[in-house]
NUZAPA-305731 format. One record per residue (C-alpha): residue in three letters; residue number from 0; z, y, x. Coordinates in nm, 3 decimals, always signed. Example, Ala and Ser with C-alpha at 12.3 -4.5 7.8 and 13.67 -1.06 7.14 Angstrom:
# residues 2
<rec><residuo>ALA</residuo><num>0</num><c3>+0.780</c3><c2>-0.450</c2><c1>+1.230</c1></rec>
<rec><residuo>SER</residuo><num>1</num><c3>+0.714</c3><c2>-0.106</c2><c1>+1.367</c1></rec>
***
This chain:
# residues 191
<rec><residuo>UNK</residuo><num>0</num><c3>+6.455</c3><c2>+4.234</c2><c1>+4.997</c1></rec>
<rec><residuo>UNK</residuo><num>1</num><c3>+6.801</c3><c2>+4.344</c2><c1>+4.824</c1></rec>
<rec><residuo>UNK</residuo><num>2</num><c3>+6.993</c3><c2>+4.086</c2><c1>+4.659</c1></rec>
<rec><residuo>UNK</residuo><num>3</num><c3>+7.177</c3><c2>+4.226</c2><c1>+4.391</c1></rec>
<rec><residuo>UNK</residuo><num>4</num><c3>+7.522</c3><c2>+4.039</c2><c1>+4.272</c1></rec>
<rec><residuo>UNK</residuo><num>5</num><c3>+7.612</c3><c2>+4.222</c2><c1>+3.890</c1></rec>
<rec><residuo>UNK</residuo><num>6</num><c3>+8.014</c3><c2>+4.126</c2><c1>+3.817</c1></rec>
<rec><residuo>UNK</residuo><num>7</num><c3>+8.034</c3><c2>+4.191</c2><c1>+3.455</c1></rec>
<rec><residuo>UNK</residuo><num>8</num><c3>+8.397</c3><c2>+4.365</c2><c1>+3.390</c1></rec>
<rec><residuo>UNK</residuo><num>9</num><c3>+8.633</c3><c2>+4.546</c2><c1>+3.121</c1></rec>
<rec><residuo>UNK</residuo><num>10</num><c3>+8.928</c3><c2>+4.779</c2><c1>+3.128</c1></rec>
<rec><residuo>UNK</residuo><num>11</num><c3>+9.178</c3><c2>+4.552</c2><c1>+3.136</c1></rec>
<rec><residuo>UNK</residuo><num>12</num><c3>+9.402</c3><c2>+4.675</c2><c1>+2.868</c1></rec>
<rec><residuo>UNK</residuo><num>13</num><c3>+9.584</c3><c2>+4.460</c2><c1>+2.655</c1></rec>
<rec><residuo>UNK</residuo><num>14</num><c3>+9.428</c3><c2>+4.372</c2><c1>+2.341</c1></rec>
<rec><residuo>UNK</residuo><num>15</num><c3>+9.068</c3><c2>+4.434</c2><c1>+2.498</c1></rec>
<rec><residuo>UNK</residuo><num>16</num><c3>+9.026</c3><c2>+4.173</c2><c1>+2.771</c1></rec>
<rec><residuo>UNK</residuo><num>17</num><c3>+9.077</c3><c2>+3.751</c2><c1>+2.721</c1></rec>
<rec><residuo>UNK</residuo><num>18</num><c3>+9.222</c3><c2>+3.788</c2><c1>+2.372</c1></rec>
<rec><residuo>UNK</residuo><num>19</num><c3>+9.175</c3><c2>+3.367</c2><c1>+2.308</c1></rec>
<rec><residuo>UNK</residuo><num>20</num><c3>+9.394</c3><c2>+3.336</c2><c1>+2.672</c1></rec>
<rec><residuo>UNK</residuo><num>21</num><c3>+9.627</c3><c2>+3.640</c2><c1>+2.522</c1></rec>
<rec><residuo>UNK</residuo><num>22</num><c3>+9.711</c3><c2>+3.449</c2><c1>+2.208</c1></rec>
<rec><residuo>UNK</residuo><num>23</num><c3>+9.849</c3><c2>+3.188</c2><c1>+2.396</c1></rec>
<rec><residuo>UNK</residuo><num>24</num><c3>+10.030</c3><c2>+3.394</c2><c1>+2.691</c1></rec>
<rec><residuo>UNK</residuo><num>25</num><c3>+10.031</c3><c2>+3.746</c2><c1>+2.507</c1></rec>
<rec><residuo>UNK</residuo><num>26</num><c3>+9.845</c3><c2>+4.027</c2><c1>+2.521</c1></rec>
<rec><residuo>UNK</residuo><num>27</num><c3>+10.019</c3><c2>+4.220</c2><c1>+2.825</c1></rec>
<rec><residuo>UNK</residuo><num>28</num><c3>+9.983</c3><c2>+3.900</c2><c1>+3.056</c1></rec>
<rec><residuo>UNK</residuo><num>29</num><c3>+9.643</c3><c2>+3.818</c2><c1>+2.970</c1></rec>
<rec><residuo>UNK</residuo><num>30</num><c3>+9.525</c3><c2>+4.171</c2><c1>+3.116</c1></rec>
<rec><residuo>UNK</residuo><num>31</num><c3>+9.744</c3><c2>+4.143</c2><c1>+3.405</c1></rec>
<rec><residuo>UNK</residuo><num>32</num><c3>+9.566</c3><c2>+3.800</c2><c1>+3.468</c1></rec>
<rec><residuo>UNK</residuo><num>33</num><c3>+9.232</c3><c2>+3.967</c2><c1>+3.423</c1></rec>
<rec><residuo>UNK</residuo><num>34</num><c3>+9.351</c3><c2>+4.263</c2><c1>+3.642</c1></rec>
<rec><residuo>UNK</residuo><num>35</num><c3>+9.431</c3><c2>+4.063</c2><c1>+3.932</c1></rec>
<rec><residuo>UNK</residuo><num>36</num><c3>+9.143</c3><c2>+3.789</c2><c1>+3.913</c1></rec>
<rec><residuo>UNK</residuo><num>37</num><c3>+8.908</c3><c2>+4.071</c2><c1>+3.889</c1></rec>
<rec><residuo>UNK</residuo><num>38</num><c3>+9.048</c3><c2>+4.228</c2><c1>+4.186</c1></rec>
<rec><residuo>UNK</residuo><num>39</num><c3>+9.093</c3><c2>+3.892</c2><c1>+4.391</c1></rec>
<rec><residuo>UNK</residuo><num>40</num><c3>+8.748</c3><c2>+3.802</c2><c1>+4.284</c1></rec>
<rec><residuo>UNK</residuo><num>41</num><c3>+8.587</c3><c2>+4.151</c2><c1>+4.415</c1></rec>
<rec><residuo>UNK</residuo><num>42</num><c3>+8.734</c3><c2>+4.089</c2><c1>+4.731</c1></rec>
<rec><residuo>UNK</residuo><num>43</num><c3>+8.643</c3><c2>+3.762</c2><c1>+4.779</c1></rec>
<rec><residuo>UNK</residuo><num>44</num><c3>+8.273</c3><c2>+3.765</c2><c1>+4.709</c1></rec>
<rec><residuo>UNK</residuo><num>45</num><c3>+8.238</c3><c2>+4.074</c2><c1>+4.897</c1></rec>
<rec><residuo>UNK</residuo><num>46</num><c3>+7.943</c3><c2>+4.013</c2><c1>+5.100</c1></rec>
<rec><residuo>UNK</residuo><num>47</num><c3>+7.684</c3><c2>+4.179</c2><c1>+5.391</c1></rec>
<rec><residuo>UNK</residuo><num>48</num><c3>+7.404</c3><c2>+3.943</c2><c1>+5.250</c1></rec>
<rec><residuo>UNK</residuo><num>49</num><c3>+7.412</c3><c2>+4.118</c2><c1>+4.884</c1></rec>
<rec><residuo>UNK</residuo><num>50</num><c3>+7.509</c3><c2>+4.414</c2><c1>+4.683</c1></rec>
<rec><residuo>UNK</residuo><num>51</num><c3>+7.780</c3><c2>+4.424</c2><c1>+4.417</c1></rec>
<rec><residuo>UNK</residuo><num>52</num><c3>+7.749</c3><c2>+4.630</c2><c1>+4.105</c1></rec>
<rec><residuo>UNK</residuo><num>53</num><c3>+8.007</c3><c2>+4.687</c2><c1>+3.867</c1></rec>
<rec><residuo>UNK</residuo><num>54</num><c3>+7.872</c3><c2>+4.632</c2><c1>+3.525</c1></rec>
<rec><residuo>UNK</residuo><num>55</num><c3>+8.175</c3><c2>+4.823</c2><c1>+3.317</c1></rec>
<rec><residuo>UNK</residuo><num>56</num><c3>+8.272</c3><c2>+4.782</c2><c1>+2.955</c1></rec>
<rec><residuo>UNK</residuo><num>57</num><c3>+8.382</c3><c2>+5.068</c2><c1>+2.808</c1></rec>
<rec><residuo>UNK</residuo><num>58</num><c3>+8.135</c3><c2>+5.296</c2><c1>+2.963</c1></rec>
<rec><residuo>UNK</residuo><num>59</num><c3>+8.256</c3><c2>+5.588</c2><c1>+2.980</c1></rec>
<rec><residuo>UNK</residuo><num>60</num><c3>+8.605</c3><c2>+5.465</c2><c1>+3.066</c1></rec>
<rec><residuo>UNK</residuo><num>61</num><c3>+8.485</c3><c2>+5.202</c2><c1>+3.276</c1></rec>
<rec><residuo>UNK</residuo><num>62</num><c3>+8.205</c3><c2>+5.464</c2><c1>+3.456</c1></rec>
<rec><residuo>UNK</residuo><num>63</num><c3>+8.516</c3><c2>+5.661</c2><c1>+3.609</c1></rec>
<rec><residuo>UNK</residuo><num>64</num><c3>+8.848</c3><c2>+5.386</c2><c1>+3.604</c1></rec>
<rec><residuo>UNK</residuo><num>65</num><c3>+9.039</c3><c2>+5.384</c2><c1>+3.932</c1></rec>
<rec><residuo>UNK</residuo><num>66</num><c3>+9.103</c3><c2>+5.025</c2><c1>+3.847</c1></rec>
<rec><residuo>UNK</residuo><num>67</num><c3>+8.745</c3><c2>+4.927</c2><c1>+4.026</c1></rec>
<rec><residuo>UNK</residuo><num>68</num><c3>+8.693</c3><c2>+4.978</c2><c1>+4.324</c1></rec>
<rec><residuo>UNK</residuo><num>69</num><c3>+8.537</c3><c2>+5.312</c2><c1>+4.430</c1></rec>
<rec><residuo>UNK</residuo><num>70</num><c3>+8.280</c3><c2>+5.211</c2><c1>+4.687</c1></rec>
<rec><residuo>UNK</residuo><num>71</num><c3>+8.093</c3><c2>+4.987</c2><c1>+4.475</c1></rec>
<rec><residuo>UNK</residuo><num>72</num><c3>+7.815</c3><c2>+5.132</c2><c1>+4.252</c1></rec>
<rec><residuo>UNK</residuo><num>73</num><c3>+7.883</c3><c2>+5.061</c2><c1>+3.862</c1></rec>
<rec><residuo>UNK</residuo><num>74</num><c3>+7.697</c3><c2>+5.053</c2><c1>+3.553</c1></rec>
<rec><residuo>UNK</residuo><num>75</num><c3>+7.754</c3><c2>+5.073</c2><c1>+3.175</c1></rec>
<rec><residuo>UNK</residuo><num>76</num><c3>+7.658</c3><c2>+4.777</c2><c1>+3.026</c1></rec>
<rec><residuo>UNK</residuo><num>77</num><c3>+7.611</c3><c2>+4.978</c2><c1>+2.714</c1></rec>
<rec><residuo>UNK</residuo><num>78</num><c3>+7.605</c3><c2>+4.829</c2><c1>+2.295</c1></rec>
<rec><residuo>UNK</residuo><num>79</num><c3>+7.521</c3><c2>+4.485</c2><c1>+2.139</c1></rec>
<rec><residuo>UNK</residuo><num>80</num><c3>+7.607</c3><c2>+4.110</c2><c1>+2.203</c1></rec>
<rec><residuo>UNK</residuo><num>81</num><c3>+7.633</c3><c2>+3.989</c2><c1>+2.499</c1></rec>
<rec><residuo>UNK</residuo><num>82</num><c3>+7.280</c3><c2>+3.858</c2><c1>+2.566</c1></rec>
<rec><residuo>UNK</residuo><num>83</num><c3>+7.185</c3><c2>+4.202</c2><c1>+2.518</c1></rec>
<rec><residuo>UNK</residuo><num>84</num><c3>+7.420</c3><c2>+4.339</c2><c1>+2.755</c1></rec>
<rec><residuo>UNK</residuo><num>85</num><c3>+7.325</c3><c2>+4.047</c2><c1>+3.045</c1></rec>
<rec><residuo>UNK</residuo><num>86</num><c3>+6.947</c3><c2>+4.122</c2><c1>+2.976</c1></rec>
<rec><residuo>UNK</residuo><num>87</num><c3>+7.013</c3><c2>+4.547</c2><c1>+3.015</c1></rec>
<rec><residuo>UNK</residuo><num>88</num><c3>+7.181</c3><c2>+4.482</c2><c1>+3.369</c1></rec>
<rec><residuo>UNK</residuo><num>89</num><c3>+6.923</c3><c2>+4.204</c2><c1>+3.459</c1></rec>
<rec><residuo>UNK</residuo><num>90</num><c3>+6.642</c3><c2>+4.437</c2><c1>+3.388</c1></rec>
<rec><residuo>UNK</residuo><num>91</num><c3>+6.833</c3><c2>+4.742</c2><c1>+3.531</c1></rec>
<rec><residuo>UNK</residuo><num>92</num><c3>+6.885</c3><c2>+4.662</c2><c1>+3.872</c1></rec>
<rec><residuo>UNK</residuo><num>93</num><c3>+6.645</c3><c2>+4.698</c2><c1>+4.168</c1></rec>
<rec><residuo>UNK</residuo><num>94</num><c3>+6.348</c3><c2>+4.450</c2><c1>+4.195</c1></rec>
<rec><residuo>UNK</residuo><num>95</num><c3>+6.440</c3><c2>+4.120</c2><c1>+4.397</c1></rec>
<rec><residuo>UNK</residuo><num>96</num><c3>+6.704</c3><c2>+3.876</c2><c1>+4.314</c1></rec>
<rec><residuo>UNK</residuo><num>97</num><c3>+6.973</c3><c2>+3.932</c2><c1>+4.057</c1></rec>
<rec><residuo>UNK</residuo><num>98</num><c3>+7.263</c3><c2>+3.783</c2><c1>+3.991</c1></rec>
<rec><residuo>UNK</residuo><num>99</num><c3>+7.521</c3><c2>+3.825</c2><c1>+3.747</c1></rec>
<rec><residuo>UNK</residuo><num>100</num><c3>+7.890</c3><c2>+3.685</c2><c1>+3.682</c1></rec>
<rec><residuo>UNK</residuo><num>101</num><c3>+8.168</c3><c2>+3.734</c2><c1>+3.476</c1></rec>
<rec><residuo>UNK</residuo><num>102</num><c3>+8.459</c3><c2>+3.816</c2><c1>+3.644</c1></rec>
<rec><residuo>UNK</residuo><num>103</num><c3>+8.730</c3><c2>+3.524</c2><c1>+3.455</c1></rec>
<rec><residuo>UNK</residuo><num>104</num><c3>+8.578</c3><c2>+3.277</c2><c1>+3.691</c1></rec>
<rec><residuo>UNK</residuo><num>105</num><c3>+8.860</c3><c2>+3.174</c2><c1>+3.943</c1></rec>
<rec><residuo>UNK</residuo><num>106</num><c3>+8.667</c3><c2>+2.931</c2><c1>+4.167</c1></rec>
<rec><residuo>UNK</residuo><num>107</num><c3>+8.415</c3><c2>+3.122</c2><c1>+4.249</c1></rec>
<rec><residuo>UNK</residuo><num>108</num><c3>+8.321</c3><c2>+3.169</c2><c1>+4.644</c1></rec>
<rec><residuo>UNK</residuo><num>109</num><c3>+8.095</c3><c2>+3.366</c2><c1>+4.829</c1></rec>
<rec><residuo>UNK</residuo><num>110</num><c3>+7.901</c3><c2>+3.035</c2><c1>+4.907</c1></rec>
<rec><residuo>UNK</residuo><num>111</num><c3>+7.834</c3><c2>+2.958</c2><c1>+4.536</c1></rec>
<rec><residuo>UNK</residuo><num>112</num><c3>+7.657</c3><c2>+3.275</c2><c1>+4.557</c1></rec>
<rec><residuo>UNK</residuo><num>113</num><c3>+7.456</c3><c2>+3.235</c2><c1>+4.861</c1></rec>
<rec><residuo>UNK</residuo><num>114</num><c3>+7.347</c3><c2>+2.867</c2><c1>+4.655</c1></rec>
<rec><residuo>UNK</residuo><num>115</num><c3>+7.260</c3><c2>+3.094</c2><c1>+4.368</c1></rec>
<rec><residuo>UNK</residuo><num>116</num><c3>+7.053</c3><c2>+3.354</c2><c1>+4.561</c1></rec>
<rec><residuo>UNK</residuo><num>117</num><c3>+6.897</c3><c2>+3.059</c2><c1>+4.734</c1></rec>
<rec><residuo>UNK</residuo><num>118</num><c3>+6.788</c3><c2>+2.855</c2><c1>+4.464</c1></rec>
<rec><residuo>UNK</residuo><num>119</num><c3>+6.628</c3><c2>+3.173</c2><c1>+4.339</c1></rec>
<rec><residuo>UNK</residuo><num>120</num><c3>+6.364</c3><c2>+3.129</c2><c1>+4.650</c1></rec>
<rec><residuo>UNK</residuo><num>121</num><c3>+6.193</c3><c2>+2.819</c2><c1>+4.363</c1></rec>
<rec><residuo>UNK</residuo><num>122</num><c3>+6.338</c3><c2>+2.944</c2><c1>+4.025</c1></rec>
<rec><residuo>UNK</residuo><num>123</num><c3>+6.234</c3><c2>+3.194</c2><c1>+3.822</c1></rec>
<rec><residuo>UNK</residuo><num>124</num><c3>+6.599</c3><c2>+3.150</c2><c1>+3.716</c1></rec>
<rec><residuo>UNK</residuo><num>125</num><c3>+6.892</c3><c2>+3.047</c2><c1>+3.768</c1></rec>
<rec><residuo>UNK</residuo><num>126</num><c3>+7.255</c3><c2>+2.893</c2><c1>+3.576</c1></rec>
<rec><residuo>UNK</residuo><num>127</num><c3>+7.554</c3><c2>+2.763</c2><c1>+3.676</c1></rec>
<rec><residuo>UNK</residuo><num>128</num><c3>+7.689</c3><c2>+2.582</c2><c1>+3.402</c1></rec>
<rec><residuo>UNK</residuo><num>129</num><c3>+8.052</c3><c2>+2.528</c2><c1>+3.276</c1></rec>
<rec><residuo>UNK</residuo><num>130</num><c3>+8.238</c3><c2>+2.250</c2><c1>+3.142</c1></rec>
<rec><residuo>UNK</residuo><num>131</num><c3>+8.254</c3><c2>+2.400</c2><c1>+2.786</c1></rec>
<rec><residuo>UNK</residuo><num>132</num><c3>+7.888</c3><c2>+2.441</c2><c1>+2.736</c1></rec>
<rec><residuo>UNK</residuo><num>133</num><c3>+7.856</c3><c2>+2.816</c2><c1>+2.851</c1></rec>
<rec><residuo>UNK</residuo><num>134</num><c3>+7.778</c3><c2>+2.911</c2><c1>+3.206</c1></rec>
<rec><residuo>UNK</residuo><num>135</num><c3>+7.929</c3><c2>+3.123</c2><c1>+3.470</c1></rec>
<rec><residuo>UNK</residuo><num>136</num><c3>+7.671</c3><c2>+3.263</c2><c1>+3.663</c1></rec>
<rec><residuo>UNK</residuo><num>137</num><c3>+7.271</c3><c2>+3.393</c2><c1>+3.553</c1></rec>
<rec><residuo>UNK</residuo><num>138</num><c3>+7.038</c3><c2>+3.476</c2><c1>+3.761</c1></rec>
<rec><residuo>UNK</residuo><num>139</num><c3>+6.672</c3><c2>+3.614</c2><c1>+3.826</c1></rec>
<rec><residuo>UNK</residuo><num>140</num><c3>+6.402</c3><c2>+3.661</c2><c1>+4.025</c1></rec>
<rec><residuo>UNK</residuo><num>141</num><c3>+6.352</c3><c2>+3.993</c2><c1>+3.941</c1></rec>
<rec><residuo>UNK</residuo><num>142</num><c3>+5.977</c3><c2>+4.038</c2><c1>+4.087</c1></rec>
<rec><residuo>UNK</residuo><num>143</num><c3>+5.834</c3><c2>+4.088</c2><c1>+3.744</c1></rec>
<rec><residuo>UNK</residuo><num>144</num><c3>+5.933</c3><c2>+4.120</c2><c1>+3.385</c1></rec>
<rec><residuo>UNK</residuo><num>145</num><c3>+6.250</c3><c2>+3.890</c2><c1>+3.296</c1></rec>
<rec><residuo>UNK</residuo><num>146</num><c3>+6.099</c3><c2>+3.546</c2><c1>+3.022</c1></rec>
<rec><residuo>UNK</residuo><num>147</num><c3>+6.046</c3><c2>+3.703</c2><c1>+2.660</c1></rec>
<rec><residuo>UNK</residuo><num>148</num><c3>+6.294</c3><c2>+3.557</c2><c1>+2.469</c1></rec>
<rec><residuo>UNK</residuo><num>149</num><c3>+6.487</c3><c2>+3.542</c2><c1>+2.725</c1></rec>
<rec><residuo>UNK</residuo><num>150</num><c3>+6.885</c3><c2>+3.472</c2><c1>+2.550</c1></rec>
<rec><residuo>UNK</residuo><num>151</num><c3>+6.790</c3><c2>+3.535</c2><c1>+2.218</c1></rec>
<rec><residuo>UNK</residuo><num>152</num><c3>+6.915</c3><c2>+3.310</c2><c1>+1.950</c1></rec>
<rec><residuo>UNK</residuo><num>153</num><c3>+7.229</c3><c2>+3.199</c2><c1>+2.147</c1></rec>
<rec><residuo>UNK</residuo><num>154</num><c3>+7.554</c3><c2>+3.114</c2><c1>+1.988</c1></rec>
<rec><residuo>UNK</residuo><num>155</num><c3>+7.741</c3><c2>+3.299</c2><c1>+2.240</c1></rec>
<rec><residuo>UNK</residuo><num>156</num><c3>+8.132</c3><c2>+3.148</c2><c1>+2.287</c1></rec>
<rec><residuo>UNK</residuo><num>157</num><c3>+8.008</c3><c2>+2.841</c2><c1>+2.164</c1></rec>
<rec><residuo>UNK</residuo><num>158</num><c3>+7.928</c3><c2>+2.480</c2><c1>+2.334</c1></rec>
<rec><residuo>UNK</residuo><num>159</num><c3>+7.552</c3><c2>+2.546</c2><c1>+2.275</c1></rec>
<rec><residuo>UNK</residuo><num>160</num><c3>+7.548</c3><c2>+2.875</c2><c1>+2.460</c1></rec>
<rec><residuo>UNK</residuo><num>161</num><c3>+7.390</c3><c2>+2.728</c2><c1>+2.825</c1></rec>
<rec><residuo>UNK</residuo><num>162</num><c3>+7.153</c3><c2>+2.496</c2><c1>+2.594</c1></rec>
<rec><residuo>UNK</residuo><num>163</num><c3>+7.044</c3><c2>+2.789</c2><c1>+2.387</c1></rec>
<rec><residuo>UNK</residuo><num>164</num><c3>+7.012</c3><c2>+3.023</c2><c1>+2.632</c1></rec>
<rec><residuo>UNK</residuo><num>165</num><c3>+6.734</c3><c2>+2.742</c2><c1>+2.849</c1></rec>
<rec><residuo>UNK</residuo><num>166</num><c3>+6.591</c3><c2>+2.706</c2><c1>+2.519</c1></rec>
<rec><residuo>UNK</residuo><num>167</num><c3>+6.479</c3><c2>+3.104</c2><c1>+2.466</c1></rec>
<rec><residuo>UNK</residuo><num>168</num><c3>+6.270</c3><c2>+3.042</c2><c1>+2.786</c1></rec>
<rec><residuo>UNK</residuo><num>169</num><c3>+6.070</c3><c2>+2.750</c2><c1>+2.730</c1></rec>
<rec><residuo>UNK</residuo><num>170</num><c3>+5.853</c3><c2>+2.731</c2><c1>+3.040</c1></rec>
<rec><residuo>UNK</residuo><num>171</num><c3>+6.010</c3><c2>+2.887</c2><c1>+3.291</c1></rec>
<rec><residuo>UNK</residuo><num>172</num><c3>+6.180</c3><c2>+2.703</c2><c1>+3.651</c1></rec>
<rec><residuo>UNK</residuo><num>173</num><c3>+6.506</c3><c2>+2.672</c2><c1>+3.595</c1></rec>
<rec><residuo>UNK</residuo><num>174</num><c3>+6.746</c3><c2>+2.559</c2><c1>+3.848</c1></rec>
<rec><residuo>UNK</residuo><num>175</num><c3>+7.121</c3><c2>+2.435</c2><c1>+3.805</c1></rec>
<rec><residuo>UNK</residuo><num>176</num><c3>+7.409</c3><c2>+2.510</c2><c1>+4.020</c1></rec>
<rec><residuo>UNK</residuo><num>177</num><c3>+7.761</c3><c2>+2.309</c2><c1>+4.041</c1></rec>
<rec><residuo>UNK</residuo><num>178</num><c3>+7.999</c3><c2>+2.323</c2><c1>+3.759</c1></rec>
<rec><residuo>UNK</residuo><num>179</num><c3>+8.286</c3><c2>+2.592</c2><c1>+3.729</c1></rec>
<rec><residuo>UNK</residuo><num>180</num><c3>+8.517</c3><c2>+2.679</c2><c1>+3.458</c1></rec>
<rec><residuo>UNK</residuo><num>181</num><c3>+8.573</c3><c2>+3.029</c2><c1>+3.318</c1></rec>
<rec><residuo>UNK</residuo><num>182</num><c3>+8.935</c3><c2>+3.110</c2><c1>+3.188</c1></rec>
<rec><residuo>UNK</residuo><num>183</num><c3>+8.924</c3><c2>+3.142</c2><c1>+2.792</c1></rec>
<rec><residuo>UNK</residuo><num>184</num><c3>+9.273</c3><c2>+2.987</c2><c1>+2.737</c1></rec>
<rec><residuo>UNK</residuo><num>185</num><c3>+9.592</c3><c2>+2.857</c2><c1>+2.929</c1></rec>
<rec><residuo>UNK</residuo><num>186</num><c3>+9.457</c3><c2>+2.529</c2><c1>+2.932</c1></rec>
<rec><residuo>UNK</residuo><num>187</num><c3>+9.157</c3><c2>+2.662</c2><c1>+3.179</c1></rec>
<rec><residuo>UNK</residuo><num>188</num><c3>+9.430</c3><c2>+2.807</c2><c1>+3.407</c1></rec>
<rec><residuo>UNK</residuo><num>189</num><c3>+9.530</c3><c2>+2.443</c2><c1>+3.472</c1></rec>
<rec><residuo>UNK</residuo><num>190</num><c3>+9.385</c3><c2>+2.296</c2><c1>+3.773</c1></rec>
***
């Protein structure tokens, strides 16, 4: 059974990566800081017990950056919102458990995962939720079709994006994971 961990990632160019965390620390050092988590990230949750797959925004830019890196398979995570995007590399990957991240999530660690994947043994899904009402971390069984519904209606960015998001799959086992905090501003850089 593969286990299949999607980290959802951008060029980091400035201007086109953490643009609420660049108005406060510019443009320039907001894509550094997205550079280097990304990379530090990578590294750290690189595993034996799952796969990683690069799920690259632009596509074509991100299909053949050097940024990435080059032993790990990627995929375009194409047009639309970002539900639509999750859902595409949800329903794209190979059958079994999936996974998917962003990549702005500094505490992150390989054993958050392994919960995650774990969890997914009862659930037909998965969340970790963060402090500001969105979550870090989706995942799915992956055996069958993925809930109808599933994150449609969801006021993405917003407080209400976890509790819309359980809401577009009425029905389904859900399970929760531990709180982390994504990086949208300096004020999540704090400890």
């Amino acid at each position: 059974m593969q286990r299949t961990l999607v980290i959802m990632v951008k060029e980091p160019r400035p201007g086109r990566v953490k643009t609420r965390l660049g108005r406060d620390i510019g443009m320039v050092g907001a894509a550094w800081w997205f550079r280097h988590q990304t990379r530090n990230l990578i590294r750290r949750l690189r595993d034996p017990r799952w796969q990683i797959v690069l799920a690259v925004s632009p596509d074509r830019e991100g299909l053949t950056s050097r940024i990435w890196p080059t032993d790990l398979p990627r995929a375009a995570q194409g047009r639309g919102d970002l539900g639509d995007r999750m859902g595409r590399m949800l329903r794209g990957m190979p059958k079994g458990p999936v996974c998917l991240i962003g990549a702005d999530i500094p505490g992150i660690t390989r054993s958050h995962i392994a919960r995650a994947f774990t969890a997914l043994g009862g659930a037909q899904m998965v969340f970790g939720p963060a402090p500001d009402g969105g979550y870090w971390l989706v995942g799915a069984q992956r055996y069958g079709a993925l809930p109808d519904g599933l994150f449609s209606n969801v006021r993405w960015s917003t407080e209400h994006a976890l509790a819309d998001t359980l809401a577009s799959i009425p029905g389904a086992r859900v399970s929760l994971l531990d709180p982390l905090r994504d990086v949208d501003t300096v004020a999540d850089l704090k400890p």
